[in-house]
LOMAR-147149 format. One record per residue (C-alpha): z, x, y; residue in three letters; residue number from 1. Coordinates in pm, 1 decimal, decimal comma. Example, Ala and Ser with C-alpha at 12.3 -4.5 7.8 and 13.67 -1.06 7.14 Angstrom:
residues 2
       zz       xx       yy res   n
    780,0   1230,0   -450,0 ALA   1
    714,0   1367,0   -106,0 SER   2
//
This chain:
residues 498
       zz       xx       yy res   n
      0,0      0,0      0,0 UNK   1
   -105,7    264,9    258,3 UNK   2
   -289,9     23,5    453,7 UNK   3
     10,5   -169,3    623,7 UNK   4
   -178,1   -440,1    867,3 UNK   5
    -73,3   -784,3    817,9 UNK   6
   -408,8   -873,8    990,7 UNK   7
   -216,3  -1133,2   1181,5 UNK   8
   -173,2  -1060,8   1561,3 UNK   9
    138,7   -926,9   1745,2 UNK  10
    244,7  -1272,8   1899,8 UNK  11
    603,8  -1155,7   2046,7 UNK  12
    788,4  -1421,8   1925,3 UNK  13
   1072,8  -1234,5   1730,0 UNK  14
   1085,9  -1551,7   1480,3 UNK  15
    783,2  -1614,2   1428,4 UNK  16
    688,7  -1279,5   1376,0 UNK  17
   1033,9  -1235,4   1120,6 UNK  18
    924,2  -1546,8    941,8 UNK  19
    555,4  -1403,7    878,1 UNK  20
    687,8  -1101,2    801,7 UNK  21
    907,8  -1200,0    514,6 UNK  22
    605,2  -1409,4    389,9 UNK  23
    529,4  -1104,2    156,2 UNK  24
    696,6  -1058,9   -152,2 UNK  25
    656,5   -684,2   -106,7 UNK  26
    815,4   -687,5    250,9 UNK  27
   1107,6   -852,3    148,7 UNK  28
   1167,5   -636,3   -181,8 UNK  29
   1113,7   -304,9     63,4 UNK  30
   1360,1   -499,3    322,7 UNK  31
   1642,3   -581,4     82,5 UNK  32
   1647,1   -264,6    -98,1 UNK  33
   1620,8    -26,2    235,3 UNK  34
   1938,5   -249,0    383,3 UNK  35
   2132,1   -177,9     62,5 UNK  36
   2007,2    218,7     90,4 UNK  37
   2082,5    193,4    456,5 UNK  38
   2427,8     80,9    415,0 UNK  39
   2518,8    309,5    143,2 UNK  40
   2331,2    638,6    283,9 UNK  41
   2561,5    561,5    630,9 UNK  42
   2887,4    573,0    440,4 UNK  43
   2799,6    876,0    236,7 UNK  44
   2590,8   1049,3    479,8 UNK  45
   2916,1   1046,9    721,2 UNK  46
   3125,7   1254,5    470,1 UNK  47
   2814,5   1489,5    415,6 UNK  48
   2838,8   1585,7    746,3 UNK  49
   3184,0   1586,7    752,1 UNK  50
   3187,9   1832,9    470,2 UNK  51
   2893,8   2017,5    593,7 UNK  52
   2681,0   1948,5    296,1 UNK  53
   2330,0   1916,2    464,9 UNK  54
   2202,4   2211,1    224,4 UNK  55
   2351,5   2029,0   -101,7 UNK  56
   2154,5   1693,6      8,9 UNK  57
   1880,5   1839,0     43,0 UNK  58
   1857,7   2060,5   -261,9 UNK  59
   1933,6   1707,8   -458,0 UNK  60
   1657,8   1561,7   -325,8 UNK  61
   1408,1   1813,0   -378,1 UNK  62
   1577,8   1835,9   -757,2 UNK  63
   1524,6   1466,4   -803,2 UNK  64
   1156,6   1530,9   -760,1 UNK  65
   1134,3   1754,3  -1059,8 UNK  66
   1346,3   1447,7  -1238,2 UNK  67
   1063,2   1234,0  -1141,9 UNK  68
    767,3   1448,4  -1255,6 UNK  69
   1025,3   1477,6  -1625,9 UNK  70
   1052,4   1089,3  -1630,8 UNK  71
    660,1   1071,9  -1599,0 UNK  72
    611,3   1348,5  -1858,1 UNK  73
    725,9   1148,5  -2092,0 UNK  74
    670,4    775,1  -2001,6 UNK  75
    963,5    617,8  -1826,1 UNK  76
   1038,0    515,0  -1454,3 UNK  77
   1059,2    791,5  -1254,2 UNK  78
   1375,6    683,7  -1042,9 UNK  79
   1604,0    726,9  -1379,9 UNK  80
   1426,6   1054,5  -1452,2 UNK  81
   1553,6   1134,9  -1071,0 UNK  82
   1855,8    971,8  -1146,3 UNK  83
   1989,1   1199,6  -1423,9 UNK  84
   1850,2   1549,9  -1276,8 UNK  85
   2037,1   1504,1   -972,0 UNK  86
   2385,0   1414,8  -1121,7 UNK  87
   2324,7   1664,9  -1364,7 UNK  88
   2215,9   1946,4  -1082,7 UNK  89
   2522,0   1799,8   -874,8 UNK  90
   2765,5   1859,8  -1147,1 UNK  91
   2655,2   2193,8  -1153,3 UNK  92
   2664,2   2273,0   -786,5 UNK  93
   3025,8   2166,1   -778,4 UNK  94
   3132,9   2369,8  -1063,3 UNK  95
   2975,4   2665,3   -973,1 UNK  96
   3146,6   2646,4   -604,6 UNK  97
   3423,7   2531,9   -600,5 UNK  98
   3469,9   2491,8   -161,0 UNK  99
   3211,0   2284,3     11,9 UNK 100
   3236,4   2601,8    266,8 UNK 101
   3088,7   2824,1     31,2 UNK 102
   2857,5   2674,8   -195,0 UNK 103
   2488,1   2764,3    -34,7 UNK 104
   2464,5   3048,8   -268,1 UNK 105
   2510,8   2814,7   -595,3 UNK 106
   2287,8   2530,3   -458,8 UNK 107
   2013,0   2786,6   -381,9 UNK 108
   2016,2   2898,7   -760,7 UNK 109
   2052,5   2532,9   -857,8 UNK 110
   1728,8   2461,7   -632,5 UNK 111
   1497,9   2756,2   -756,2 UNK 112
   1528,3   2638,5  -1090,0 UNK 113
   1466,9   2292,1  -1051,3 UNK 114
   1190,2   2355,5   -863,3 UNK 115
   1066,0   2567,7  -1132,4 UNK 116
   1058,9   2295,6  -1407,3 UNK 117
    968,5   2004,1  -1143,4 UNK 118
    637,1   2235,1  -1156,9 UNK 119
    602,4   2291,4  -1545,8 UNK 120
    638,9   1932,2  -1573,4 UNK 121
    362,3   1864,0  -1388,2 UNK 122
    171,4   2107,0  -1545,7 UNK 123
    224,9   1963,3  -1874,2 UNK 124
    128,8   1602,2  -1788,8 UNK 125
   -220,3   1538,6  -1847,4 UNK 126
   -307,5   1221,4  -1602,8 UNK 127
   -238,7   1170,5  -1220,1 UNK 128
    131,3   1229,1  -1142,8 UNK 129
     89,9    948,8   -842,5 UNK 130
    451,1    753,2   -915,7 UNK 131
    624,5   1150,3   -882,4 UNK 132
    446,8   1245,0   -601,4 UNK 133
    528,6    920,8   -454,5 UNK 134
    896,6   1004,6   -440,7 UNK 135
    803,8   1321,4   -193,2 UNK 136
    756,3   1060,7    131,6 UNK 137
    861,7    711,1    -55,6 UNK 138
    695,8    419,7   -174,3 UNK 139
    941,4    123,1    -40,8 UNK 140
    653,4   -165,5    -42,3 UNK 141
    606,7    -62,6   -417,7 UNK 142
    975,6   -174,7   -519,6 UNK 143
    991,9   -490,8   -735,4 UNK 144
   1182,5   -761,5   -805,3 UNK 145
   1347,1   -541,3  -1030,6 UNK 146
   1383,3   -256,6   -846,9 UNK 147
   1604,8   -393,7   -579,7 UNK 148
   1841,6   -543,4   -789,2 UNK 149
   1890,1   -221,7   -977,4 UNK 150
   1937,2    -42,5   -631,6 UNK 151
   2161,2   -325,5   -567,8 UNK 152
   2389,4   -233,5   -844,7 UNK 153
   2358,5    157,4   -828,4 UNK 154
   2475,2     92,2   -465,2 UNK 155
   2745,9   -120,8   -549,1 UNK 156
   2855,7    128,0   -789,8 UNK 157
   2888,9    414,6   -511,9 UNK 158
   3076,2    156,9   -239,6 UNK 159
   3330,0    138,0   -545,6 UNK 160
   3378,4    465,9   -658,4 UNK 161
   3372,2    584,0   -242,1 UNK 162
   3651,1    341,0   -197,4 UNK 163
   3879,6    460,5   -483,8 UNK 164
   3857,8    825,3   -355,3 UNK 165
   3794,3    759,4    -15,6 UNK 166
   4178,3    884,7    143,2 UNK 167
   4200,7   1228,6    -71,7 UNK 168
   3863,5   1292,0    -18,8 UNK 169
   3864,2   1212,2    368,9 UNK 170
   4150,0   1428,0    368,9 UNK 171
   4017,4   1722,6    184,6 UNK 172
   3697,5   1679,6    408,1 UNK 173
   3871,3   1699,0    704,3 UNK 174
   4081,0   2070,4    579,9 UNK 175
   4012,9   2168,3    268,7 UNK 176
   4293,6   2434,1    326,0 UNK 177
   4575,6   2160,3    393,6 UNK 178
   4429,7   1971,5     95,7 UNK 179
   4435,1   2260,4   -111,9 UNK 180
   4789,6   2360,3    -15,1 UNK 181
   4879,7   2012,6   -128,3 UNK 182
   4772,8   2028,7   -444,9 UNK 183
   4483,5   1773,3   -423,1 UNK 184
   4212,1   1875,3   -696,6 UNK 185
   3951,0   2000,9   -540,0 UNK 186
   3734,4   2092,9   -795,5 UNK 187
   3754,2   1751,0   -930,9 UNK 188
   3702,2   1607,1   -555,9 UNK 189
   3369,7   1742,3   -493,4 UNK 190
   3248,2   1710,1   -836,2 UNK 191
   3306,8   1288,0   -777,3 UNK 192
   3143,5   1369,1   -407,9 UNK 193
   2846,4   1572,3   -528,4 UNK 194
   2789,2   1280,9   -822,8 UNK 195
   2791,0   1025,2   -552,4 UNK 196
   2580,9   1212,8   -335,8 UNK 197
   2333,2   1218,3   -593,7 UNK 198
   2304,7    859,8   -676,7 UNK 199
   2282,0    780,2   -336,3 UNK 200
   1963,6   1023,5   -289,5 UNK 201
   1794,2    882,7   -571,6 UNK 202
   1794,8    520,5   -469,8 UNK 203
   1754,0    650,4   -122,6 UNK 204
   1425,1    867,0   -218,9 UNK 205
   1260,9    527,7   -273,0 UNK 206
   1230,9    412,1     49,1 UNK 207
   1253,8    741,4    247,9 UNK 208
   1133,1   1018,4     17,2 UNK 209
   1240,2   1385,5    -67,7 UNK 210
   1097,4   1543,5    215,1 UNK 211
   1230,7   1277,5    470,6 UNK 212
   1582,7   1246,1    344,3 UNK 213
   1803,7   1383,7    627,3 UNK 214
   1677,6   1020,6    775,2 UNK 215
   1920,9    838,1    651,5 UNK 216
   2140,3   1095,7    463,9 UNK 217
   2260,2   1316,9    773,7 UNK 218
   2069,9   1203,1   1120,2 UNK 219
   2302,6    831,3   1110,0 UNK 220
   2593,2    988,0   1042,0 UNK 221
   2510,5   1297,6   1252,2 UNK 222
   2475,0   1094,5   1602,7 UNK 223
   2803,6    913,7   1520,5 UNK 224
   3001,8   1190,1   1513,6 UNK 225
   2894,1   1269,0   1832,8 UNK 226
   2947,2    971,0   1952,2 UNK 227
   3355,9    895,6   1850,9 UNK 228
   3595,6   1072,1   1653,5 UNK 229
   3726,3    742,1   1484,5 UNK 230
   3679,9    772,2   1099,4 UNK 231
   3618,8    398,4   1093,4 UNK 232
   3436,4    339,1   1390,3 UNK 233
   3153,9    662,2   1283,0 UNK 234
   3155,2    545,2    943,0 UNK 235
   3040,2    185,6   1093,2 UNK 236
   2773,0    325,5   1372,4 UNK 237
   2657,7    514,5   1107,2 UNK 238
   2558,7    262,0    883,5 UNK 239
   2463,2     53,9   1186,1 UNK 240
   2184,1    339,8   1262,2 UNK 241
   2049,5    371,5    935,0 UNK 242
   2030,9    -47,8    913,3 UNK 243
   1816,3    -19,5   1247,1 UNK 244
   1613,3    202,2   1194,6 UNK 245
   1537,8     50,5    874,1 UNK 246
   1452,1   -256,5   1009,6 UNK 247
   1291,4   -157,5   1285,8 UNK 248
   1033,7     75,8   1115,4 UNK 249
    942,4   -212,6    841,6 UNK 250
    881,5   -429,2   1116,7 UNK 251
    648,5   -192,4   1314,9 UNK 252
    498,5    -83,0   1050,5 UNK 253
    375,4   -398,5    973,9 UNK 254
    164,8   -454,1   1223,8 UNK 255
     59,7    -37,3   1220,6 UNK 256
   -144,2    109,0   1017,8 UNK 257
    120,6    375,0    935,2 UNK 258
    396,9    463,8    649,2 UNK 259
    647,4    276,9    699,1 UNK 260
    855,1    610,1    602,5 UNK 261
    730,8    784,4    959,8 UNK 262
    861,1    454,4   1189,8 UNK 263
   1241,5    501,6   1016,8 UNK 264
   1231,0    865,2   1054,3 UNK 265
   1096,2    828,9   1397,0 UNK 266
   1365,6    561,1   1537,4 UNK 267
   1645,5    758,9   1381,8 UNK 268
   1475,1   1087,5   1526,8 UNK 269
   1441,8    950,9   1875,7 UNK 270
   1822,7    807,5   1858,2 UNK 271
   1885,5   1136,3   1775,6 UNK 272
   1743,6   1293,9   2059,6 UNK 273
   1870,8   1089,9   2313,8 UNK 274
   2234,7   1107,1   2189,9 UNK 275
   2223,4   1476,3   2253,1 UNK 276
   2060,5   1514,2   2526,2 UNK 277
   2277,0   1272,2   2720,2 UNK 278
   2594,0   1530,5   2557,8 UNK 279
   2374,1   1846,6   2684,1 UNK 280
   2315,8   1664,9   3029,7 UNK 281
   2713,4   1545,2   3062,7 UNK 282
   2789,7   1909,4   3009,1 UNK 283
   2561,9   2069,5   3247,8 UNK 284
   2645,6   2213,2   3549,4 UNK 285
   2379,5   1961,5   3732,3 UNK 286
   2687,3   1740,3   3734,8 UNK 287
   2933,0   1909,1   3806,2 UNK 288
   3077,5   1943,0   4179,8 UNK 289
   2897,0   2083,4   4438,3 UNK 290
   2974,6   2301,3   4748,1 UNK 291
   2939,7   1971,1   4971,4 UNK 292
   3209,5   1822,7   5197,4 UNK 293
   3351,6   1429,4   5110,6 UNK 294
   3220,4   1282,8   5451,7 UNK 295
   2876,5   1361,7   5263,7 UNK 296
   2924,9   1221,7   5001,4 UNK 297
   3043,7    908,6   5117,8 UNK 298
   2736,1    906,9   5396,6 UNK 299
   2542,6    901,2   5092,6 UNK 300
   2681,2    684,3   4901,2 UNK 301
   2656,6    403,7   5219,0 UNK 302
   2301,6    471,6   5315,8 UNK 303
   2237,2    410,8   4888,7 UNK 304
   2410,5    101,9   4914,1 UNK 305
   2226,5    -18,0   5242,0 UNK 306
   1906,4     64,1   5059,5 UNK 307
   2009,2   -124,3   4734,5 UNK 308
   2069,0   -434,9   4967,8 UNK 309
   1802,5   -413,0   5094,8 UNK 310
   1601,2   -345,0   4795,5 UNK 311
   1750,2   -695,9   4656,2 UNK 312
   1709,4   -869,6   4944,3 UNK 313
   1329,8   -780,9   4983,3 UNK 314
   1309,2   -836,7   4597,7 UNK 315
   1430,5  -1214,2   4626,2 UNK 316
   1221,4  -1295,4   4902,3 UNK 317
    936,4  -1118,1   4687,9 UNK 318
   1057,8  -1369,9   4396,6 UNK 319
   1073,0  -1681,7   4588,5 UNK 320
    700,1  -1635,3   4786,7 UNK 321
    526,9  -1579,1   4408,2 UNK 322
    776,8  -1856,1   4219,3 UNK 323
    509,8  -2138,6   4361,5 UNK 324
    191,8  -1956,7   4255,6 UNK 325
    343,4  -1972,7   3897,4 UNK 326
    405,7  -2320,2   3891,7 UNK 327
     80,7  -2394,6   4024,5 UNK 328
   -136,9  -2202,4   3875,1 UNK 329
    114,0  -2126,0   3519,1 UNK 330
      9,8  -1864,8   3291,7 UNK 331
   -319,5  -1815,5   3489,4 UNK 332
   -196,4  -1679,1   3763,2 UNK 333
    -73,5  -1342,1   3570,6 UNK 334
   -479,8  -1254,7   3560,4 UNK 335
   -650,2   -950,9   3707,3 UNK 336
   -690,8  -1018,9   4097,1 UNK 337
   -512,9  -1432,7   4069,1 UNK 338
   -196,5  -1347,7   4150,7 UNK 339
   -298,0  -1102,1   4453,4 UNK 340
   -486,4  -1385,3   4609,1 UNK 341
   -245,2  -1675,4   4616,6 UNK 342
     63,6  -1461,2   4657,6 UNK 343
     -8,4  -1160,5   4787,8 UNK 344
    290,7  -1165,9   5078,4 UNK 345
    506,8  -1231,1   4731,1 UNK 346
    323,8   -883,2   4544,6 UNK 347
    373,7   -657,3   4894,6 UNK 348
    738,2   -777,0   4887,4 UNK 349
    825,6   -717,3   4491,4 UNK 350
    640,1   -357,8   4535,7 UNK 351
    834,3   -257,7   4817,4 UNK 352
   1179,9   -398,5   4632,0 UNK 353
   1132,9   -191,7   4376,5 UNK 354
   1020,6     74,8   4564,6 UNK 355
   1325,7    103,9   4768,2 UNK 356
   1557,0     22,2   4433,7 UNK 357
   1411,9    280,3   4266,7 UNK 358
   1514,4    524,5   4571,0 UNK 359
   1884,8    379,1   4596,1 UNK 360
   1920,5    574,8   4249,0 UNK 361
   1895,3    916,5   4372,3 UNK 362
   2117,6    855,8   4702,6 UNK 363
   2397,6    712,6   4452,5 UNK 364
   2309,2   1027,8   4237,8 UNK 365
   2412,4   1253,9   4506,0 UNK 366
   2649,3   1067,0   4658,5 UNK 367
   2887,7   1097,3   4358,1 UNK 368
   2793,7   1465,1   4281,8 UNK 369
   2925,1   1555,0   4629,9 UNK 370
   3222,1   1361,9   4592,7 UNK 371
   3285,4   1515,4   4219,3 UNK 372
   3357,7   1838,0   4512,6 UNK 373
   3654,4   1677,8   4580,0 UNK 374
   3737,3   1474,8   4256,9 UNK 375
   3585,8   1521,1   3907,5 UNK 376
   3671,9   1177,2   3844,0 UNK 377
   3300,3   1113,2   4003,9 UNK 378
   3092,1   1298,4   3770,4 UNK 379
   3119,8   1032,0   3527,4 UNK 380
   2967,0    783,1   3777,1 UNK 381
   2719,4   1046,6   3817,0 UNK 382
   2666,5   1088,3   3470,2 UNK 383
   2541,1    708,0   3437,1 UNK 384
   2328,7    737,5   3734,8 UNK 385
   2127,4   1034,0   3593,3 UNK 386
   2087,9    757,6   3272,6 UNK 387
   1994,7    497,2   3527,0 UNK 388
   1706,0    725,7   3655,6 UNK 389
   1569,1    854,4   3330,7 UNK 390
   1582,7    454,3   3276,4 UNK 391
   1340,8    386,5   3539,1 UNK 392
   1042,2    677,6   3436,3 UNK 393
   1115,1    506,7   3062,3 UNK 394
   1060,5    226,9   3226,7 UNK 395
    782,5    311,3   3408,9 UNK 396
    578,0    467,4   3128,0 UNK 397
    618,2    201,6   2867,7 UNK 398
    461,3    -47,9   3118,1 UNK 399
    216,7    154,5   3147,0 UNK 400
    174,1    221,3   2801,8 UNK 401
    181,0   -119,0   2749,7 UNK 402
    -86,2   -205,6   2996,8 UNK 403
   -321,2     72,2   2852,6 UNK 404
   -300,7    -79,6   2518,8 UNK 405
   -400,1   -402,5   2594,9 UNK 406
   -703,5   -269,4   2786,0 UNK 407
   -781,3    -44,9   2500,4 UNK 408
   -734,9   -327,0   2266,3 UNK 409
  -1007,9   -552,9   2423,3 UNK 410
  -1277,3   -247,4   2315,6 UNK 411
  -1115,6   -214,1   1987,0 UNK 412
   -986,7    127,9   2028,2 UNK 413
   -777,7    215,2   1710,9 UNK 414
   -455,7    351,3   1848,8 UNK 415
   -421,8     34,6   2089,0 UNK 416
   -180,9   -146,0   1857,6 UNK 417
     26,1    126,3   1863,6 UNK 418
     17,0    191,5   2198,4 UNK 419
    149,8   -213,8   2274,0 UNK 420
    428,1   -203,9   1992,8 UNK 421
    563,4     79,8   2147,2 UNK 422
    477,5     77,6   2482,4 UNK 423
    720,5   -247,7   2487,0 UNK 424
   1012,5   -110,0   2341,4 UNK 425
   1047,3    171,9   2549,1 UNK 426
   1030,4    -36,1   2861,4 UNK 427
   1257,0   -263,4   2706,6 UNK 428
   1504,9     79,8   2676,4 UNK 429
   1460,5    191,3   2990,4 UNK 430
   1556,2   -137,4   3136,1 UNK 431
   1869,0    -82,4   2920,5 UNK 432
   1915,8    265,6   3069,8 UNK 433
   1837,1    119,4   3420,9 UNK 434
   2083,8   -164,7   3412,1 UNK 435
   2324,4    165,7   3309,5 UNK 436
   2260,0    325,8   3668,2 UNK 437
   2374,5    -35,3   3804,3 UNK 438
   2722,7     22,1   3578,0 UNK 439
   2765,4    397,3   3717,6 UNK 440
   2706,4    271,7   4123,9 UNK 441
   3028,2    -35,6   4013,8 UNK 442
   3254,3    274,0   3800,7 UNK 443
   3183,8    546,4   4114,3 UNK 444
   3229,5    284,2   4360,7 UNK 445
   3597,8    107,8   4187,5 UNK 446
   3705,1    458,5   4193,8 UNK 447
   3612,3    515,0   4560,9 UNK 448
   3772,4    261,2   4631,5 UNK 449
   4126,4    337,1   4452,4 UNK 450
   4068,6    676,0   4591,0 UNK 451
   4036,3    556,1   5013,3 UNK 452
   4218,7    203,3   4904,7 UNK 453
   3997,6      2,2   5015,1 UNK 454
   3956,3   -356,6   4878,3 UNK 455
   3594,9   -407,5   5037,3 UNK 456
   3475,0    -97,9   4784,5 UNK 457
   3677,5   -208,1   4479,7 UNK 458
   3523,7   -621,9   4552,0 UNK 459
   3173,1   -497,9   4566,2 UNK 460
   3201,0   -285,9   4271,5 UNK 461
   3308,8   -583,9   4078,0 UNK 462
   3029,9   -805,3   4237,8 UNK 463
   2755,3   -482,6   4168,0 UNK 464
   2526,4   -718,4   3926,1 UNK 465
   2536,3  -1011,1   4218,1 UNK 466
   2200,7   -999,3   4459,7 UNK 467
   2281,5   -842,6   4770,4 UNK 468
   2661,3   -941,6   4812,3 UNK 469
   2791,9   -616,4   4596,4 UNK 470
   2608,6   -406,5   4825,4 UNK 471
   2656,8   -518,0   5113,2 UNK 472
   3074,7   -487,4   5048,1 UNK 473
   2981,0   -207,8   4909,5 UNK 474
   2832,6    -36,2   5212,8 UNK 475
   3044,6   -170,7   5437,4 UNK 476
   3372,4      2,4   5226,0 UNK 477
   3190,4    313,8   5217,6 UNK 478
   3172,4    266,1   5623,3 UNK 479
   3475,7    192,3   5683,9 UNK 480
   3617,0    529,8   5449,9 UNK 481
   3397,4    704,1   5679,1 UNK 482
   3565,1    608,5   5986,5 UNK 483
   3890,8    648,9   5830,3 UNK 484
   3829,2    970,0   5748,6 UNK 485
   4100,4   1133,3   5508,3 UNK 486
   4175,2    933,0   5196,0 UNK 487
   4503,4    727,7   5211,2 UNK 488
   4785,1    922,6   5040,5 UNK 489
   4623,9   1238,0   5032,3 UNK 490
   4768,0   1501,5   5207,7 UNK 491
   4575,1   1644,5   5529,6 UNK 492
   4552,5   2071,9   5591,5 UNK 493
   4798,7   2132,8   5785,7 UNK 494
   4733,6   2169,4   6164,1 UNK 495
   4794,6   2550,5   6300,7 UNK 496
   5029,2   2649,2   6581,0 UNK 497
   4885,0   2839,5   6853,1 UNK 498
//
């Protein structure tokens, strides 16, 4: 099932699109059995990186593929042929090392030689090896009936056994020295691990494949981390990644003609991504203070809020001169040149709004870096307004993307598809990320206003997401701190004697 296309359009109605979706037998199978994989590969996947055991899942994996080419050898299913060498290769990683700290030697030998006979195996078979090279990038849409209830029951198995040694093993994940000293069995401990880890990777292979199976074994569990330091709460982003990005690439892929193995690795990839590079970015010096006095940074921070106000305000007016065009003209109106000509007061207006919205970002972006000079409590704020503004180019370019895609589609360019189902999304995130720049101005703000006490600063910050009226309070706090000068309660240099 390479070819992926529904051959029904796009119609972006989420239900409708669900329901025709799970029309297909195939699609469902592939749907139920990467949720249970998803689930499963989150829980597990969290203590792999916990234990830094990246190198053991992927040795598994890439020894399940020589189980596979066995299991075709000599005529069975290749996922219990996968099944076996991996417990069996697991079993021997953990008793040849017996600290998860120092095991990359044995799992390297391990490796080699399963490599080795994954290759004689194929040597020896005498047809086309298709169902164990299959298991290198996944075949999910080739599951049956079958085939997800036996990954339903494998899975189950793992949840089970993970829950009976979940508190020893958490703990001797966490310091296997403590562990050790308290006389929890280690050996015995990462043998159970390493057998779980293995029947996890060979239900997981199905969907994801060998080469692709840090996707869901170590990239979920690898952003949560970063995100919290709460067992339970990373254990449950975890799994919530992995379920996304499951469902997310099945139902792009759909309408793509693509894997559906590249759209999962992709989402999780890009989550990824963003997750450290908003760590990287909250660490830089870029946000840190700045050899600027307060009085600038509070100038700033009013002339931003005058321009947000009147960003809204010339964005409503915008709104209300184009709201009868619509209900005139309806859907028509949204066509190349209609709009322009029967509300073209209404475009100027919305183009200008957005123009000057877009602009408040940076003023509230420096604003709070030059108060962060006199309290780090502002580089948070700052933080979010540096998300707010790589919100609006996301935005930005997936409109554009989006745009380009359906002119492209019209001519029946091939990559046009693509260029709509993704084109959306990413606008769709960096409105997200935009509305996030809106949260830093109300945090930066609040605090500005606990820091000068001023009620006008901490009323508008709560009133931020209201048209007009949060920035106008806004602005007219940050005025008055100006005037006032010295925040209240703070002590003033003292004045010299002549």
């Amino acid at each position: 099932m390479s070819d992926l296309w529904s051959g029904e359009p796009f119609s972006w109605n989420p239900i409708t699109d669900l329901r025709l979706m799970l029309s297909y037998s195939f699609m469902l199978n592939g749907l139920e059995a990467g949720t249970i994989i998803a689930i499963v590969a989150g829980i597990i996947g969290y203590f792999v990186v916990l234990r830094r055991s990246a190198f053991a899942s992927h040795a598994l994996g890439h020894t399940g593929f020589s189980g596979a080419a066995a299991a075709v050898l000599v005529g069975v299913q290749p996922v219990y042929g996968l099944l076996l060498f991996t417990m069996v290769a697991g079993g021997g990683m953990a008793l040849l090392g017996n600290r998860a700290s120092n095991r990359d030697v044995e799992i390297g030998t391990v490796l080699a030689f399963a490599l080795g006979l994954g290759l004689l195996f194929l040597g020896l078979y005498q047809g086309y090896a298709t169902q164990a090279y299959s298991i290198l990038f996944g075949e999910v849409l080739g599951i049956s009936a079958a085939g997800v209830v036996f990954t339903f029951w494998a899975g189950l198995g793992v949840l089970a056994a993970t829950a009976i040694v979940y508190r020893p093993l958490l703990f001797a994940s966490l310091d296997e020295d403590v562990a050790e000293a308290k006389g929890l069995p280690m050996l015995w401990l990462g043998l159970a691990f390493l057998l779980l880890l293995a029947v996890t990777i060979s239900i997981a292979v199905q969907i994801i494949g060998v080469l692709l199976i840090f996707a869901l074994m170590v990239t979920p569990a690898a952003i949560a981390v970063r995100l919290t330091r709460r067992v339970g709460t990373a254990v449950l982003l975890s799994i919530l990644i992995a379920v996304t990005g499951v469902w997310g690439g099945f139902f792009v892929a759909f309408y793509v003609n693509a894997p559906v193995s590249f759209f999962i690795t992709a989402i999780i990839f890009g989550e990824y991504l963003a997750v450290r590079g908003a760590g990287v970015l909250r660490r830089s010096a870029f946000l840190q203070a700045v050899d600027a006095s307060e009085p600038d940074g509070v100038r700033s921070l009013r002339n931003a809020a005058l321009t947000g106000a009147i960003a809204q305000l010339l964005l409503l007016a915008g709104a209300v001169a184009v709201l009868p065009s619509l209900l005139v003209y309806g859907a028509g109106s949204w066509t190349s040149g209609t709009l322009w000509d029967h509300a073209r007061l209404g475009v100027v207006l919305l183009a200008a709004g957005t123009a000057l919205a877009a602009g408040s970002y940076p003023l509230y972006l420096l604003g709070f870096r030059r108060m962060a000079t006199a309290s780090r409590e502002f580089t948070p704020a700052a933080f979010l307004m540096v998300t707010g503004i790589l919100g609006l180019d996301l935005a930005l370019g997936g409109f554009d993307m989006y745009l380009a895609g359906l002119s492209l589609n019209a001519s029946g360019y091939a990559l046009a598809p693509v260029m709509i189902l993704f084109g959306a999304p990413i606008l769709a995130i960096g409105l997200l990320l935009a509305v996030t720049g809106l949260y830093g101005q109300a945090v930066g703000s609040w605090r500005a206003g606990l820091r000068y006490r001023d009620r006008a600063l901490r009323s508008g910050a709560v009133l931020m997401a209201l048209p007009i009226v949060g920035n106008l309070l806004v602005c007219f706090g940050y005025r008055r701190a100006l005037a006032r000068g010295s925040p209240t309660g703070l002590a003033s240099p003292p004045a010299v004697s002549p």
